[in-house]
PDB file of N, CA, C and O in Angstrom:
ATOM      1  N   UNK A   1      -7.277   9.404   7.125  1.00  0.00           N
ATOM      2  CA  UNK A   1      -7.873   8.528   6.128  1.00  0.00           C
ATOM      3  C   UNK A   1      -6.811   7.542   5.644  1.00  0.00           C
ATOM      4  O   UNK A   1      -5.631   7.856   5.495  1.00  0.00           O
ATOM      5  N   UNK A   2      -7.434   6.032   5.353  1.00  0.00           N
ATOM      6  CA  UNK A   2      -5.851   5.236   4.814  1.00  0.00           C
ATOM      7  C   UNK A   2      -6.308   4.750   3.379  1.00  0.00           C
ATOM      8  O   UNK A   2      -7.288   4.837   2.638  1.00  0.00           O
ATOM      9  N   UNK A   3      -5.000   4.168   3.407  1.00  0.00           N
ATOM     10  CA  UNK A   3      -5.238   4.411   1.748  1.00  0.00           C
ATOM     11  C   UNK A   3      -5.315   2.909   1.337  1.00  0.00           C
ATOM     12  O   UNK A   3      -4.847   2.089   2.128  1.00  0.00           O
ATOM     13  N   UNK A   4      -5.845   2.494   0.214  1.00  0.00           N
ATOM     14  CA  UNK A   4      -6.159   1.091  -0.763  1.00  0.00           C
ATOM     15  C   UNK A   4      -5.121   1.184  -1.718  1.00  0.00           C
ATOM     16  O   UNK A   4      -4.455   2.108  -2.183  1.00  0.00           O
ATOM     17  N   UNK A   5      -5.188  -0.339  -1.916  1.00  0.00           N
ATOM     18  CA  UNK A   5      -4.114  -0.467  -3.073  1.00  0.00           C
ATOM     19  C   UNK A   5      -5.170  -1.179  -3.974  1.00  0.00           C
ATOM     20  O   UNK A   5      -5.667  -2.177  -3.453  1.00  0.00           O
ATOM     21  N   UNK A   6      -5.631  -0.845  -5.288  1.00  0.00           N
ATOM     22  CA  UNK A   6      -6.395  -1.289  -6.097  1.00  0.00           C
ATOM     23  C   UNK A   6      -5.590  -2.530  -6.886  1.00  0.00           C
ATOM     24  O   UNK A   6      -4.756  -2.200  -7.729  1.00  0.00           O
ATOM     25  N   UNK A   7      -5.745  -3.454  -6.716  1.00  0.00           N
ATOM     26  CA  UNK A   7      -5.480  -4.895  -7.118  1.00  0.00           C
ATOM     27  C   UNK A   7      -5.104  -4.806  -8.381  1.00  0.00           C
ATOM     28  O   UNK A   7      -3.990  -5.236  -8.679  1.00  0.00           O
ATOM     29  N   UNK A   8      -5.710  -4.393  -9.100  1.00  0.00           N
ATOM     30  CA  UNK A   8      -5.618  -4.644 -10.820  1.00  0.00           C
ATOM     31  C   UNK A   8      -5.017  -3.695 -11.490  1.00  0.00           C
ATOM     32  O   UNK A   8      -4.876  -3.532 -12.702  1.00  0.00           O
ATOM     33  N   UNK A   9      -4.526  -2.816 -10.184  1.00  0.00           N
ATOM     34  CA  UNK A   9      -2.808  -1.997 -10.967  1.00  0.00           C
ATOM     35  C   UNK A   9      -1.766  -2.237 -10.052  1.00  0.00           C
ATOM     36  O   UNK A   9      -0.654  -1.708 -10.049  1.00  0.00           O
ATOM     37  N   UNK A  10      -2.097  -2.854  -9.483  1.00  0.00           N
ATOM     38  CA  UNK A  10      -1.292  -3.286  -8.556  1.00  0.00           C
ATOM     39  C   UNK A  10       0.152  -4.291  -9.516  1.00  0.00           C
ATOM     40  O   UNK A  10      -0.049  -5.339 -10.130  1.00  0.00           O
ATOM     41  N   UNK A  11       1.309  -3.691  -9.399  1.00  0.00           N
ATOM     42  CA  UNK A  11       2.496  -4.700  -9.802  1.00  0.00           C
ATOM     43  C   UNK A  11       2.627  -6.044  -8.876  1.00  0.00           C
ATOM     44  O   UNK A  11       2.613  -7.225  -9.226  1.00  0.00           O
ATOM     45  N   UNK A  12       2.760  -5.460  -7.569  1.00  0.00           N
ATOM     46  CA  UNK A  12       2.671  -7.071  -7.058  1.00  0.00           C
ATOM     47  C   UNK A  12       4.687  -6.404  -6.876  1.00  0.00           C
ATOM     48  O   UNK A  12       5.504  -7.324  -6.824  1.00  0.00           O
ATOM     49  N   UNK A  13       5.152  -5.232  -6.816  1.00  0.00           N
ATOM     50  CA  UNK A  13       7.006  -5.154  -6.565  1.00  0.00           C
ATOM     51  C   UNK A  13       7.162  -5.142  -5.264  1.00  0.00           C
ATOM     52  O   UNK A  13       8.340  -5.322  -4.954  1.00  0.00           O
ATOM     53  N   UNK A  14       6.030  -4.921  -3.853  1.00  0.00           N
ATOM     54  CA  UNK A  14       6.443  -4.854  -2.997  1.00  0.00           C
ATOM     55  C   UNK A  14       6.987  -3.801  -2.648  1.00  0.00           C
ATOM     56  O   UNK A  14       7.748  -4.134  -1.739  1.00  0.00           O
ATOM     57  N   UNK A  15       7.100  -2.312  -2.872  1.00  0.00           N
ATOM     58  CA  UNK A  15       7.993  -1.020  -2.762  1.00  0.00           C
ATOM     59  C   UNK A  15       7.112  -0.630  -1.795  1.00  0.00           C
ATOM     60  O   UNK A  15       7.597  -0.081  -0.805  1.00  0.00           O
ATOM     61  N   UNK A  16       5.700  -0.815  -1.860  1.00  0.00           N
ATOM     62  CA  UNK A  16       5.283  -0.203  -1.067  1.00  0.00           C
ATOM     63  C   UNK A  16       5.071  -0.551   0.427  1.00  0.00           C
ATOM     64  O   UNK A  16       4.783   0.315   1.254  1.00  0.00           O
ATOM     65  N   UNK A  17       5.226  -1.836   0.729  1.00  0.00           N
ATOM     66  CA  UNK A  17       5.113  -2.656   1.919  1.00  0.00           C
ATOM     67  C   UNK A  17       6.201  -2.424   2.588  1.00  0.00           C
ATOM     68  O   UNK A  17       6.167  -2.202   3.798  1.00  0.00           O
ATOM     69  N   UNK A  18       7.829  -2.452   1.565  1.00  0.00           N
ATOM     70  CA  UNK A  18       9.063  -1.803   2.526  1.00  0.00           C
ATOM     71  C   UNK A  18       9.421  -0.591   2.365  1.00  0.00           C
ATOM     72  O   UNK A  18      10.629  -0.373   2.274  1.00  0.00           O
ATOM     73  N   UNK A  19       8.552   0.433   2.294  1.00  0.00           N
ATOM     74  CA  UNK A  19       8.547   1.841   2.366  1.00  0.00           C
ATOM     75  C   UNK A  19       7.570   2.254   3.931  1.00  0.00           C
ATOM     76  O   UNK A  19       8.018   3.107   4.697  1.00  0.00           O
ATOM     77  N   UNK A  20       6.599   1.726   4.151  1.00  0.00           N
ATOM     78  CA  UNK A  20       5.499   1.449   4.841  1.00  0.00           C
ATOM     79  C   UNK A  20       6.135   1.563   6.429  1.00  0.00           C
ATOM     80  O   UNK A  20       6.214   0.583   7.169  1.00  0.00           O
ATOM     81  N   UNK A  21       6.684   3.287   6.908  1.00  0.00           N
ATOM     82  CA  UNK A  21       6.892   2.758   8.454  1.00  0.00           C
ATOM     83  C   UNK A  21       6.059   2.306   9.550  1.00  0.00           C
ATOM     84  O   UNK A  21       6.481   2.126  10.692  1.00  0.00           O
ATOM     85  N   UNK A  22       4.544   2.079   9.068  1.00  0.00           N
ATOM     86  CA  UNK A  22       3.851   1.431  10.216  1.00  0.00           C
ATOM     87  C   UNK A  22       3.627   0.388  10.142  1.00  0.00           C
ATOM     88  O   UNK A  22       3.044  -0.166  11.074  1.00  0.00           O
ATOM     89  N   UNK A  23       4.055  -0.414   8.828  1.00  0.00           N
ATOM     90  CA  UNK A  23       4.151  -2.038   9.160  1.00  0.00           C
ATOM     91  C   UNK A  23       2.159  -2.232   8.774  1.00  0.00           C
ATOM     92  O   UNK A  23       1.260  -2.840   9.356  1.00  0.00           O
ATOM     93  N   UNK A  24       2.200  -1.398   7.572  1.00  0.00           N
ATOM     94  CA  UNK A  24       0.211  -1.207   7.382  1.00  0.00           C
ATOM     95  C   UNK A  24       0.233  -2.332   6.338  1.00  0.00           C
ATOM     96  O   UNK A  24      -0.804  -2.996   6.358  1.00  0.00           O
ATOM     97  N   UNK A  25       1.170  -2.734   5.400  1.00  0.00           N
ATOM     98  CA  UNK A  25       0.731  -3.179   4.254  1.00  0.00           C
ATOM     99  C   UNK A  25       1.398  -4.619   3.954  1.00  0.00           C
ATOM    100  O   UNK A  25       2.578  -4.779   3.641  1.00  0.00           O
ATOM    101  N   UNK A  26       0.781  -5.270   4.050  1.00  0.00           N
ATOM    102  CA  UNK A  26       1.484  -6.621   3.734  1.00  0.00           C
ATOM    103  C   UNK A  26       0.466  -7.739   2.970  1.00  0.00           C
ATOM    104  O   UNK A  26      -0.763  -7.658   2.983  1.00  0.00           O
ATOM    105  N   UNK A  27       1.376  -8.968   2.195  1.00  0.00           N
ATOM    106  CA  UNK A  27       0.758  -9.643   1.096  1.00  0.00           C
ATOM    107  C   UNK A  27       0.375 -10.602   1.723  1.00  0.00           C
ATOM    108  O   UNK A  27       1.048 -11.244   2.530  1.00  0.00           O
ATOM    109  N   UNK A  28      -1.396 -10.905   1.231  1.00  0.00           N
ATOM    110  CA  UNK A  28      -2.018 -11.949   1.498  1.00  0.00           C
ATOM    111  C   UNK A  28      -2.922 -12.078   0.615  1.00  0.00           C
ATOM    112  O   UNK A  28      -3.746 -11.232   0.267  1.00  0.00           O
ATOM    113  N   UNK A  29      -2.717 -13.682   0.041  1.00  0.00           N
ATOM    114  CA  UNK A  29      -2.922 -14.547  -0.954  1.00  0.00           C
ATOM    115  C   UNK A  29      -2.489 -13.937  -2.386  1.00  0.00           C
ATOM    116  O   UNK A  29      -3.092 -14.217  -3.422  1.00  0.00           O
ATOM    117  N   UNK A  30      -1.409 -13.095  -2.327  1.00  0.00           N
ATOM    118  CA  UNK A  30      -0.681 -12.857  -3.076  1.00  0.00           C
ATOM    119  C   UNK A  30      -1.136 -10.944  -4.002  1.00  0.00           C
ATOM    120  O   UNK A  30      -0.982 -10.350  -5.069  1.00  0.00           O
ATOM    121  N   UNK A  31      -1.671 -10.781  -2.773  1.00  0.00           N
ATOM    122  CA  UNK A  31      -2.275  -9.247  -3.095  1.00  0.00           C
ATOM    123  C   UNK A  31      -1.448  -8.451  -2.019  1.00  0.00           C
ATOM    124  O   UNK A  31      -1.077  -8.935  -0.949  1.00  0.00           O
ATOM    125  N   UNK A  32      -1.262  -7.457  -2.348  1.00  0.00           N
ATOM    126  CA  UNK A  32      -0.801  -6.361  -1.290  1.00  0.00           C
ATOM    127  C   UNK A  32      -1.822  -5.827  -0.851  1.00  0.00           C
ATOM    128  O   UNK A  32      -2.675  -5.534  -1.688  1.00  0.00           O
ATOM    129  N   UNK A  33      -2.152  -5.451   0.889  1.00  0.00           N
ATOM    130  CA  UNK A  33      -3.289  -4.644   1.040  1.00  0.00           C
ATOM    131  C   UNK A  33      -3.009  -4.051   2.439  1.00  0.00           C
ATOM    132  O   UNK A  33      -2.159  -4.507   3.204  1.00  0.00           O
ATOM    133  N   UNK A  34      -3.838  -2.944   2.711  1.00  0.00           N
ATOM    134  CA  UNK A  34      -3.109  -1.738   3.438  1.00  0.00           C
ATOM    135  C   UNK A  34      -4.164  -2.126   4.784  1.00  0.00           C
ATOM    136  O   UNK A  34      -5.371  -1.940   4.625  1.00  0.00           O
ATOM    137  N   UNK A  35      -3.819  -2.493   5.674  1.00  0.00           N
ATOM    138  CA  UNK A  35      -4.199  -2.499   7.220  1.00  0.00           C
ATOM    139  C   UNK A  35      -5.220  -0.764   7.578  1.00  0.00           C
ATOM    140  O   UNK A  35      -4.367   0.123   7.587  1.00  0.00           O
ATOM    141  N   UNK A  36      -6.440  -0.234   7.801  1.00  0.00           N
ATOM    142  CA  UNK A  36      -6.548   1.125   7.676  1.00  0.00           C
ATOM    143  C   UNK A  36      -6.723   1.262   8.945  1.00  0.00           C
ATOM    144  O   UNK A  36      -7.001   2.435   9.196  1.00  0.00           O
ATOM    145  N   UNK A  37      -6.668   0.166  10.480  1.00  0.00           N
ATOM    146  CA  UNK A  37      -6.218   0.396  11.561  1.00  0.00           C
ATOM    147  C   UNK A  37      -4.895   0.275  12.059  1.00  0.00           C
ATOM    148  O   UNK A  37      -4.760   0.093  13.269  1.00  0.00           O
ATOM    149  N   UNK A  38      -3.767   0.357  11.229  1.00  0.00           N
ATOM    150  CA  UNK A  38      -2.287   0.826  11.279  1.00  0.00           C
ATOM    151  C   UNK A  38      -2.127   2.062  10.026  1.00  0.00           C
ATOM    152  O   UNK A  38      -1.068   2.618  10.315  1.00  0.00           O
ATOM    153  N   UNK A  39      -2.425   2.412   9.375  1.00  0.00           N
ATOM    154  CA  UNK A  39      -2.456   3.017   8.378  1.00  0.00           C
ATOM    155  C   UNK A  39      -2.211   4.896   8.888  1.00  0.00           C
ATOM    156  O   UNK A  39      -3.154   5.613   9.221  1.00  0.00           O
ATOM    157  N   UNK A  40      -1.240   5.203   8.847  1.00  0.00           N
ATOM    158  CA  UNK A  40      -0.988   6.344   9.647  1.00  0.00           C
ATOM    159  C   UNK A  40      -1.491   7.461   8.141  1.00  0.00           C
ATOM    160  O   UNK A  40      -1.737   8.641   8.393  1.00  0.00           O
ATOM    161  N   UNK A  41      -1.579   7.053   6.939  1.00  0.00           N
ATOM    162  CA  UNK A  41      -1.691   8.178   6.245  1.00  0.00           C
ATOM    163  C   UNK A  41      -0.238   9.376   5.887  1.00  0.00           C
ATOM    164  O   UNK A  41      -0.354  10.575   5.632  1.00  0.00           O
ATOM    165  N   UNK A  42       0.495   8.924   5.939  1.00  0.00           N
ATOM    166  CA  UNK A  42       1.872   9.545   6.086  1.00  0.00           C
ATOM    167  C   UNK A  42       2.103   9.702   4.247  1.00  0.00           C
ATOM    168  O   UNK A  42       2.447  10.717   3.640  1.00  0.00           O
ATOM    169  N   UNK A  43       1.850   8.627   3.799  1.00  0.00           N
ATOM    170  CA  UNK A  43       1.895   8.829   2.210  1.00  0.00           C
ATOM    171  C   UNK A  43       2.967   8.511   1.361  1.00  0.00           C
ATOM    172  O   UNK A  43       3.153   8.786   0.176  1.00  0.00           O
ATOM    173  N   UNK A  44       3.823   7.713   2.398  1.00  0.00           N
ATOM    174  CA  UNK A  44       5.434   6.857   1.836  1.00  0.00           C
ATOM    175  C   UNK A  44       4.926   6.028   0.867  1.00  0.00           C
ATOM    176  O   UNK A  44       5.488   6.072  -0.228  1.00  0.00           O
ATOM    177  N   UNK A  45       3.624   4.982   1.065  1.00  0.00           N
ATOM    178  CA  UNK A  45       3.547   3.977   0.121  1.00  0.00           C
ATOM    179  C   UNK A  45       2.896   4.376  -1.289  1.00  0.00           C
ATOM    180  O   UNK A  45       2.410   3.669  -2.171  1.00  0.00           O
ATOM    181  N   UNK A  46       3.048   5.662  -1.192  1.00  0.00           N
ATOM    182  CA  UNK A  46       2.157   6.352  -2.701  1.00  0.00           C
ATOM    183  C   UNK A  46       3.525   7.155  -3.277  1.00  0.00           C
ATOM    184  O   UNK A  46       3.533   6.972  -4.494  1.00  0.00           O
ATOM    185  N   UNK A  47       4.392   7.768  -2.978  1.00  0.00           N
ATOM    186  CA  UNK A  47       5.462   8.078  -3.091  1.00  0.00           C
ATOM    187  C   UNK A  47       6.554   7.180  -4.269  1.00  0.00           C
ATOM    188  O   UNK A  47       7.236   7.548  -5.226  1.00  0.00           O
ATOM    189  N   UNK A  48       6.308   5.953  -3.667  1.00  0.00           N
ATOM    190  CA  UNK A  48       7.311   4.623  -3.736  1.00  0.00           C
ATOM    191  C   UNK A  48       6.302   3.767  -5.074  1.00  0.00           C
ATOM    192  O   UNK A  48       6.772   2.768  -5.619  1.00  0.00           O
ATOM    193  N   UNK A  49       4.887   4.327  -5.481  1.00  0.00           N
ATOM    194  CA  UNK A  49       4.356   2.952  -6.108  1.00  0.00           C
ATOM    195  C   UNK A  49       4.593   2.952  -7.585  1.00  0.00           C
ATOM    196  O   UNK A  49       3.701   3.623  -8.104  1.00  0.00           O
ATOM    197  N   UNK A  50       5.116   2.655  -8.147  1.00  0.00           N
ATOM    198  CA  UNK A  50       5.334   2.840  -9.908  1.00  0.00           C
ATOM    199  C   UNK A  50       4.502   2.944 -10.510  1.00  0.00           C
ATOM    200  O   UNK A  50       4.724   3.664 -11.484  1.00  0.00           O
ATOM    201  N   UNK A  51       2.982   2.347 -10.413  1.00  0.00           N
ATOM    202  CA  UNK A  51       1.943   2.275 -10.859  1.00  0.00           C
ATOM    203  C   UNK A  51       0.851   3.073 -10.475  1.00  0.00           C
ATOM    204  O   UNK A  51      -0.275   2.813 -10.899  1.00  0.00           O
ATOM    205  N   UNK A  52       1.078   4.081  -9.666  1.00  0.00           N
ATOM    206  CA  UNK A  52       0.127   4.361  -9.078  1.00  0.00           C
ATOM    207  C   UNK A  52      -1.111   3.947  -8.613  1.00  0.00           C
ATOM    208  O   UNK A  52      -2.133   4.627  -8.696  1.00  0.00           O
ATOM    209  N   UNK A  53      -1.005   2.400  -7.931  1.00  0.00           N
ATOM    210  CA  UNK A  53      -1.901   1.677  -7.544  1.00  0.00           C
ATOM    211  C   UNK A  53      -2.459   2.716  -5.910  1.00  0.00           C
ATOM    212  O   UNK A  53      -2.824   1.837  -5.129  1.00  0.00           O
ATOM    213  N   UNK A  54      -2.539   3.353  -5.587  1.00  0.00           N
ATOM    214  CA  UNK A  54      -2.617   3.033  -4.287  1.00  0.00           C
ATOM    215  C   UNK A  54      -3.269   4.835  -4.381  1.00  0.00           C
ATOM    216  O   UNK A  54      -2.648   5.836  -4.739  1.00  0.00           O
ATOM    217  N   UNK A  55      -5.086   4.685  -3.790  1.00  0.00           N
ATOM    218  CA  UNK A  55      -5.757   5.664  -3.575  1.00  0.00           C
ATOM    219  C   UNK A  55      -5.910   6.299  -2.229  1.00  0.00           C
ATOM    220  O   UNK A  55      -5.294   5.855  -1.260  1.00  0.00           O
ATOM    221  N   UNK A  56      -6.544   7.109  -2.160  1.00  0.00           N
ATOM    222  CA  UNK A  56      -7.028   7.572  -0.589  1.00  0.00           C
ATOM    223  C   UNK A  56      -8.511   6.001  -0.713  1.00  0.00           C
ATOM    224  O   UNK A  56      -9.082   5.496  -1.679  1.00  0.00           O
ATOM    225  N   UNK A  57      -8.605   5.713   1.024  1.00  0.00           N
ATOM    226  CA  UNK A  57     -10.020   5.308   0.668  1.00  0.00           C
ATOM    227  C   UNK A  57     -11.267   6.338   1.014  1.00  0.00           C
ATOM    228  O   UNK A  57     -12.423   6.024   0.731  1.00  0.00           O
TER     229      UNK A  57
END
């Protein structure tokens, strides 16, 4: 299962995109959002998020 980054807790620090060893999560139009056909589920970018933005989907 991969995981979402909910926008509106989202900081916007980026920890989780360079934590991310499958290269799942990257910013577009100024949102972070998680690829869920690279998305290995490994659980680095939930680990790393200060905000706890980032759910199972």
């Amino acid at each position: 299962m991969a995981h979402v980054i909910i926008a509106d807790e989202c900081l916007s620090c980026g920890a989780c995109e360079a934590e991310c060893p499958d290269g799942a999560i990257a910013e577009v139009d100024g949102y972070f959002v998680i690829d869920p056909a690279l998305c290995q589920d490994c659980g680095s970018c939930v680990d790393v998020c200060p905000n706890e933005a980032i759910h199972p989907a």
